[in-house]
N, C-alpha and C positions, 0 to 999 in steps of 0.2 A: 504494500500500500504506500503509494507518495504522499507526502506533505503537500497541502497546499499551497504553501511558501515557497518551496521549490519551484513548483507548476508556475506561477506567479511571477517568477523572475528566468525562466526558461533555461535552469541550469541541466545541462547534459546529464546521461548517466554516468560518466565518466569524471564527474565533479569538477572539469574543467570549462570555465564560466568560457574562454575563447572570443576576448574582446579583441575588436580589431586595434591590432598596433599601429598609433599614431606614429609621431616624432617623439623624442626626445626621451625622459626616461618611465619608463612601463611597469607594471608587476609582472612576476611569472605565474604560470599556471603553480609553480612548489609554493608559492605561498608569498607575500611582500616584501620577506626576508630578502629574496632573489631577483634582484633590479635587474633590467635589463637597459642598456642604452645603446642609443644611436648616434651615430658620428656626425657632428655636424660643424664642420671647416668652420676657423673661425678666420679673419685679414689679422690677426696679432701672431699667431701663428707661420702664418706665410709670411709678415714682415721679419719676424723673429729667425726662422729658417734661411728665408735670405740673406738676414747678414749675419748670422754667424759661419753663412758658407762663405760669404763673399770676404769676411775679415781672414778665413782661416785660406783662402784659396789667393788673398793679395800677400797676405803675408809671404807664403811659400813663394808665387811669384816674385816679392821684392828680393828675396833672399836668394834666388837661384839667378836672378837676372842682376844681381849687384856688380859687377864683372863686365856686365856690357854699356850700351850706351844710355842713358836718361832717356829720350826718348821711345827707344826699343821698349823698356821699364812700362812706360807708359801709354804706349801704345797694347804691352800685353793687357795691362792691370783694365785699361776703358774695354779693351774687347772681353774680359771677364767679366766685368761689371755688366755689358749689355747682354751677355748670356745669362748671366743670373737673373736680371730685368728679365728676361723674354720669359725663363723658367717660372719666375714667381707669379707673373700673369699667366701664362697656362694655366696655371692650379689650381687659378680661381679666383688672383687678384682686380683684374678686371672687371670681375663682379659686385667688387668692392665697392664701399662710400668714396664718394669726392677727397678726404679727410686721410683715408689709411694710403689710397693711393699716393697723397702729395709727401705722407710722413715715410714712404716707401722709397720715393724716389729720390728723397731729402735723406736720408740713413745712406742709402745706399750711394749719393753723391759725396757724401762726409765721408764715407771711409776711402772714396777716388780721391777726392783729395788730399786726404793726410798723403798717403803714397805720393801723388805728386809734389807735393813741397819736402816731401823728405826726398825724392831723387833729385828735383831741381836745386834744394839748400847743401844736398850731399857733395 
């Protein structure tokens, strides 16, 4: 014999209520204990990704390029920087606010320049 209560809120035999999963984070059918969640990219992430490739990938370049000419220096460091640029909009930065873009492009011109006044003061 079932509960009417049960009937009433259409729960399965199987005790699993089988709510449709929205966004972000859900219960599991084991009980509320059991979060479930959903990935949801955020632009501080991809800023954040960006330059710490782009300081760890200038660095290596200043350091392996010290030896040749200042320009060479800097001519490698801006073609990594627009490679990173281009990676970071793939990802999903172009979907981005006005705001994360301009603070993107501004980080990541702040670490082209340190390199350049340090090959040019060098």
């Amino acid at each position: 014999m079932s509960n009417p209560a049960d009937e009433a809120r259409d729960v399965p035999d199987d005790g699993d209520y089988g709510a449709p999963i929205e966004s972000g984070v859900t219960t599991h059918n084991m009980g509320s204990f059991m979060p479930e969640g959903a990935y949801r990219p955020v632009p501080i992430v991809w800023l954040g990704g960006a330059w710490f490739v782009q300081v760890a990938v200038l660095m290596v370049l200043f350091f392996l390029l010290l030896g040749k000419a200042a320009w060479f220096t800097i001519a490698a460091a801006g073609l990594a920087t627009y490679g990173i640029h281009h990676w970071t909009w793939a990802r999903g930065m172009k979907d981005a606010g006005t705001g994360w873009k301009v603070l993107t492009v501004l980080a990541l011109g702040f670490n082209l320049a340190l390199v350049v006044l340090a090959r040019l003061g060098a």
